[in-house]
N, C-alpha and C positions, 0 to 999 in steps of 0.2 A: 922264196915262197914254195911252199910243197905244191906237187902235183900228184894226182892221183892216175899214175897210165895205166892202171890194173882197167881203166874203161875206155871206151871208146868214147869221144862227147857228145852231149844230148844236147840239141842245138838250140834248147835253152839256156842248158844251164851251163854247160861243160866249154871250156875253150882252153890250149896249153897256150897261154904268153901270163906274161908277167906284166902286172901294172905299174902307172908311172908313181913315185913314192912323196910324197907331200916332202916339202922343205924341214917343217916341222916336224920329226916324227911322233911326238906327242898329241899332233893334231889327226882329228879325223880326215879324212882323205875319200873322196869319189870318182869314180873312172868309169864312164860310160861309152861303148861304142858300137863297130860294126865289121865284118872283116868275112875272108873265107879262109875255109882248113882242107888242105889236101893230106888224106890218110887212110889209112886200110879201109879196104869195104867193110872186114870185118877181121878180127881177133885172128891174128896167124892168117890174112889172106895175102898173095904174093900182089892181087889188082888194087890198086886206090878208086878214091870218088872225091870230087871235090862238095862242098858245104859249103853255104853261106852259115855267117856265126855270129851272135851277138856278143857282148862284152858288158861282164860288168864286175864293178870292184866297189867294195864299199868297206872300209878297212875303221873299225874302231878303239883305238890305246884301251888297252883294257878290260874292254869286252869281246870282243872279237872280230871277226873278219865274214863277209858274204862275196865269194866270189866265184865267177865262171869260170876259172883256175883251180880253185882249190877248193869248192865246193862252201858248207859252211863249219865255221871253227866258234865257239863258246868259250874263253876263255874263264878256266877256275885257278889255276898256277899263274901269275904273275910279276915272276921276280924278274932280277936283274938279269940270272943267265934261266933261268929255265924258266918254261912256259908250256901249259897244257891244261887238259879240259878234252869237251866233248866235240867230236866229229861228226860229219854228215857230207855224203855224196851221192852224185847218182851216178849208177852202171852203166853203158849202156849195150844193148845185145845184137841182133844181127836180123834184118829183115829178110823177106823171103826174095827179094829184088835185091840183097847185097850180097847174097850169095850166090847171086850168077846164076853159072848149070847144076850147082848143086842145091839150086833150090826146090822144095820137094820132097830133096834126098835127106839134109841134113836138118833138122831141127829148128825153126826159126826161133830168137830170144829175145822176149821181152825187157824192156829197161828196167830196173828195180833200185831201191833206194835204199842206201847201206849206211847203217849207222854205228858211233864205235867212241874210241876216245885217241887223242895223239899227245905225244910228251914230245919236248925239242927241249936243247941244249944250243942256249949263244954262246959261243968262247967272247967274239965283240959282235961290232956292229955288220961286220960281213961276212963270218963264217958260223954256220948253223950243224948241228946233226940233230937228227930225230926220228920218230917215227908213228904210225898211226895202224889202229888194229877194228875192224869195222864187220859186221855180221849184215845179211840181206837182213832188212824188214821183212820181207815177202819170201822166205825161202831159209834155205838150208843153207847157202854161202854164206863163209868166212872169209874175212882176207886183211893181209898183213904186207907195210913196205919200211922199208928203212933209207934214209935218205940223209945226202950231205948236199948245203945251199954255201954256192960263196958267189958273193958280192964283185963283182972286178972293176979295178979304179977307172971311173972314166974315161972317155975319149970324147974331147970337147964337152958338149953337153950329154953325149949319149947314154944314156945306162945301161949294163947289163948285167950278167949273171949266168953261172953254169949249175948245171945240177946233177947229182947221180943219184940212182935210184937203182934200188931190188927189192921187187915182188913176189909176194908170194900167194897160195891156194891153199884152204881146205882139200877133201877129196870131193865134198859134192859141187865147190866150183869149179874146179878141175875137170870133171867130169862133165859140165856143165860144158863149159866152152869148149874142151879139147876131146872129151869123152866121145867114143866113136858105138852102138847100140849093133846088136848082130841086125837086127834089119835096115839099119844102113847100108854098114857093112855089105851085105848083098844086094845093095841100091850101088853101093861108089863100087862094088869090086876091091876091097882091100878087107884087111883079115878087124875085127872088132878091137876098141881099146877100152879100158876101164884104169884109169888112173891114177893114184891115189893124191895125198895130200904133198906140197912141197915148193920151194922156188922158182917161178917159173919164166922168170922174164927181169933182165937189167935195161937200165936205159940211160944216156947219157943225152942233157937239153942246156941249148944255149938260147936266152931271152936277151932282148934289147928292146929299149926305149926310144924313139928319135925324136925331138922336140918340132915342131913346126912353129910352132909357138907357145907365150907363155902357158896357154892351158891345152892345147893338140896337139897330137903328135900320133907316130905309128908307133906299132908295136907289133914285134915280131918274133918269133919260135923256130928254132929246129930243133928235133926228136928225133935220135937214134936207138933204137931199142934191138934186141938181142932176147928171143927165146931160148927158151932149154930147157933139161930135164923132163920130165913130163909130156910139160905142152911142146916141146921140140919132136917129139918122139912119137905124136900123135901122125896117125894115116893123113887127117883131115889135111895138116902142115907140111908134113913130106912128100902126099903126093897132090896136093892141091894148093896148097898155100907157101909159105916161106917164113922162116925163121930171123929174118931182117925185116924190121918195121921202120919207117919213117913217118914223120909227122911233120909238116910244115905250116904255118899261118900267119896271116898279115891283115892288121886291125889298124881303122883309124879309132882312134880317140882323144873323149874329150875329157880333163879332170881338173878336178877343181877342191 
């Protein structure tokens, strides 16, 4: 399953696990739950905050996919290895209570909702590449990831799955999250940034499923991510935040 970590999750909609996968894969499939995520305050912060998070997956052969993972996917490409169509997720930005002492100082960021198209590639039934390219509705950001999904064989019932991923920026989202304004600047004490468009962020995530029973079970995420270029380079991240991201979460659910 893609994830989109170019955002932080909107505790609607946004959750990184992976859902449990119907027997059938030709069958529709639903995953409903509840869970918390421990993850950055905010985009390049070195502090976490924990979240409670809801879950959900509604996965349709054919048409598409609704989920708190992956936001939502419309399927127009339907073959056997490739598959694509229209994208949809939400961003999420950075309130004035998640940026700490530099609230004030730095800009606070509304959530906004990015729409776009993604193309994948199945070699089989476990290993995927692809990628997804999405503009704000609400704004001047673009943004682009490219990602590989593989499948790992069982262990008793469990499911899982690794994923890698790299993201990337426009210059006005760039700018947006990592951009530092000269009146900042002389609010943090660090020299102004402006930076343009580029790669900003890799991340490696491993999911699992653990059955409790035939239809419950938990699920759960770890997220390692790795800033650079750019957003590494930003005052905000070197002298306030950190270029090591983690994401951790743990859902029960129920699917059926």
């Amino acid at each position: 399953m893609r994830l989109t970590r170019v955002s932080l999750v909107l505790p609607l909609l946004l959750l990184t696990i992976t859902a449990a996968r119907a027997a059938d894969d030709s069958a529709p499939s639903y995953a409903f739950g509840a869970g918390v995520q421990r993850m950055p305050s905010w985009m390049g912060a070195k502090d976490q905050r924990n979240q409670a998070i809801p879950y959900v997956d509604i996965e349709l052969p054919g048409v598409g996919e609704l989920s708190t993972a992956d936001g939502l996917t419309l399927d127009v490409i339907d073959g056997e290895h490739w598959h694509g169509g229209i994208y949809g997720n939400w961003l999420w930005g950075r309130t004035h209570n998640d940026l700490g002492t530099l609230g004030g100082k730095v800009a606070s960021l509304s959530p906004r909702f990015q729409g776009g198209g993604y193309l994948e590639y199945a070699f089989n039934k476990r290993f995927s590449v692809g990628g997804h390219l999405a503009h704000d509705t609400d704004g001047a950001g673009a943004y682009a990831a490219l990602y590989a999904d593989y499948t790992l064989p069982n262990i008793w019932y469990i499911e899982h799955s690794l994923e890698v991923q790299v993201e990337g920026m426009n210059g006005p989202a760039m700018r947006r999250f990592f951009g530092v304004t000269s009146t900042e600047a002389a609010a943090l004490g660090t020299s102004s940034w402006r930076p343009g468009a580029g790669w900003q962020a890799a991340h490696i995530e491993y999911d699992a499923f653990v059955p409790t029973s035939q239809h419950t079970g938990f699920a759960l995420s770890v997220s390692y991510g790795k800033l650079f270029g750019n957003a590494s380079d930003s005052p905000l991240v070197r002298h306030f935040g950190s270029t090591r991201q983690v994401t951790e979460t743990l859902a029960f659910v129920y699917h059926f």
